[in-house]
N, C-alpha and C positions, 0 to 999 in steps of 0.2 A: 422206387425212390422218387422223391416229389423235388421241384428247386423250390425257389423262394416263390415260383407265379401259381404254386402250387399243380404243374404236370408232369408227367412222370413220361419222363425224356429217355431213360434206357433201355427199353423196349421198342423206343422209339429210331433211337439210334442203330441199334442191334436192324430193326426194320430195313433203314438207310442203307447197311455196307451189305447185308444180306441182297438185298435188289440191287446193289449196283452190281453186286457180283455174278449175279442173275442175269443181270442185262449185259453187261461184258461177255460173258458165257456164251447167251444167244445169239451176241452178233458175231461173234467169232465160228457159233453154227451154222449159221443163213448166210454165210459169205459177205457179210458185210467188214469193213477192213476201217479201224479208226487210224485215221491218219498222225502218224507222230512230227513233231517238229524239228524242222527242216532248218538250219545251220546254214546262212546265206551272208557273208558279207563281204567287203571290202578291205585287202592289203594296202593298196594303193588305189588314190583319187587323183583326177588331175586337178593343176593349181594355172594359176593364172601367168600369161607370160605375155610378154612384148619384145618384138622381132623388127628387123629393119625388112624393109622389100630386097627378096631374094634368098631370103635366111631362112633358118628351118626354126621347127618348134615340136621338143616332143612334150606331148600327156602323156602320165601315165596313169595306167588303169591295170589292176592284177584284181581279183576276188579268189575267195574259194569257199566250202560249202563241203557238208561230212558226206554227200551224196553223188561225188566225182565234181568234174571241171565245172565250172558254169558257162555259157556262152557269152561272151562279149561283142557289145555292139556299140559304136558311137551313133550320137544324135550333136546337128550343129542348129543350133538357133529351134529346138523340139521338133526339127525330123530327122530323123536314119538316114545315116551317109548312106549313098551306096558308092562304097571302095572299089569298085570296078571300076566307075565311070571317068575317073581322076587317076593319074599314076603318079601324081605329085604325092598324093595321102594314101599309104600304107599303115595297117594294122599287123603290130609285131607278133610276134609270137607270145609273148609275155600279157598281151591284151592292150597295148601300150601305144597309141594313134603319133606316126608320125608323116607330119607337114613337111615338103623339100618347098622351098625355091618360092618362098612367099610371095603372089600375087597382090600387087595395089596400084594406086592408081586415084587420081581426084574424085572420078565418078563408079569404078570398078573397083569392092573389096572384098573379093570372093572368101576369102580367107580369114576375113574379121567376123569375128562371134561369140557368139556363148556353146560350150561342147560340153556335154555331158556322155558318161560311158554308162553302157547298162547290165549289168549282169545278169542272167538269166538262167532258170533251168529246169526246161522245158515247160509243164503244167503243176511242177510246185509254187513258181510262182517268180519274178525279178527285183533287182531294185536298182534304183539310180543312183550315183554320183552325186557330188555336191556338184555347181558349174563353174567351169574355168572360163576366164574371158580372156582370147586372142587379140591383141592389138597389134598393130604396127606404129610404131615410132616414125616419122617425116623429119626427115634432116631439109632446114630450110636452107635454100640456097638466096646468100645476099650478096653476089656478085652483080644478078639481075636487080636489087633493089635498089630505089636510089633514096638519098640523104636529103629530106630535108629539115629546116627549122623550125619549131614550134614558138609561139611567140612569148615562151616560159624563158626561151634559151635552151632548151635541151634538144638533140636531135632525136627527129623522129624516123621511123624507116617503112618507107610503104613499097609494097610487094606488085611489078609491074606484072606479073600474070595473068 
């Protein structure tokens, strides 16, 4: 059978599934193994939150994958907590990063950032999170500030600290 470019494709075709079946055959002989595709994603991502100083804040982070658990890890500002070193920030059971007792401070904001959770599973391969940004909220205190006048007539308030 010829198409319109005038070649004769069914013999040719026949060719094509013939050899692929060939070749599938032979790697499945030589112990070669074609990897099939691997089912990785995310239940849950964390979302963005703001926290007074002293307050908690959970992310949460779930995934699952047709290949068992994935591992979960968080990253704050693109490096890998390490949850050891901190007993404030525990990782739940669920995969789910919770903050106690929010750190801040004018110059010190160990706790403000951007967190990403990463799923993982093993040498198929991970993926990331979208990013949550941690803030903390500052309640101004103007007991310390004092009042004065702007020469509009409205008062203005400056911050003696």
């Amino acid at each position: 059978m010829e198409n319109s470019l005038g070649c004769v494709w069914v013999p040719k075709l026949a060719f094509v599934l013939f050899g692929a079946t060939l070749l599938s055959a032979h790697l499945q002989v030589t112990g070669f193994q074609i990897k099939s595709f691997t089912s990785l994603r995310f239940l849950s991502e964390p979302s963005d939150a703001v926290t007074m100083r002293g307050g908690n804040v959970l992310l949460n982070c779930s995934a699952e994958s047709d290949r068992g658990a994935p591992v979960i890890k968080w990253k704050k500002d693109g490096i890998h907590l390490a949850l050891g070193m901190d007993e404030r920030k525990q990782q739940l059971p669920n995969g789910s990063l919770l903050i106690q007792n929010i750190l801040h401070s004018r110059h010190h904001k160990p706790d403000e950032g951007l967190y990403q959770c990463e799923a993982s599973l093993g040498d198929s391969g991970s993926i990331i999170s979208r990013t949550a940004r941690v803030a903390v909220a500052v309640k101004q205190d103007y007991s310390r500030a004092k009042m004065s006048w702007r020469y509009s007539g409205q008062p203005s308030w400056f911050n003696l600290d």
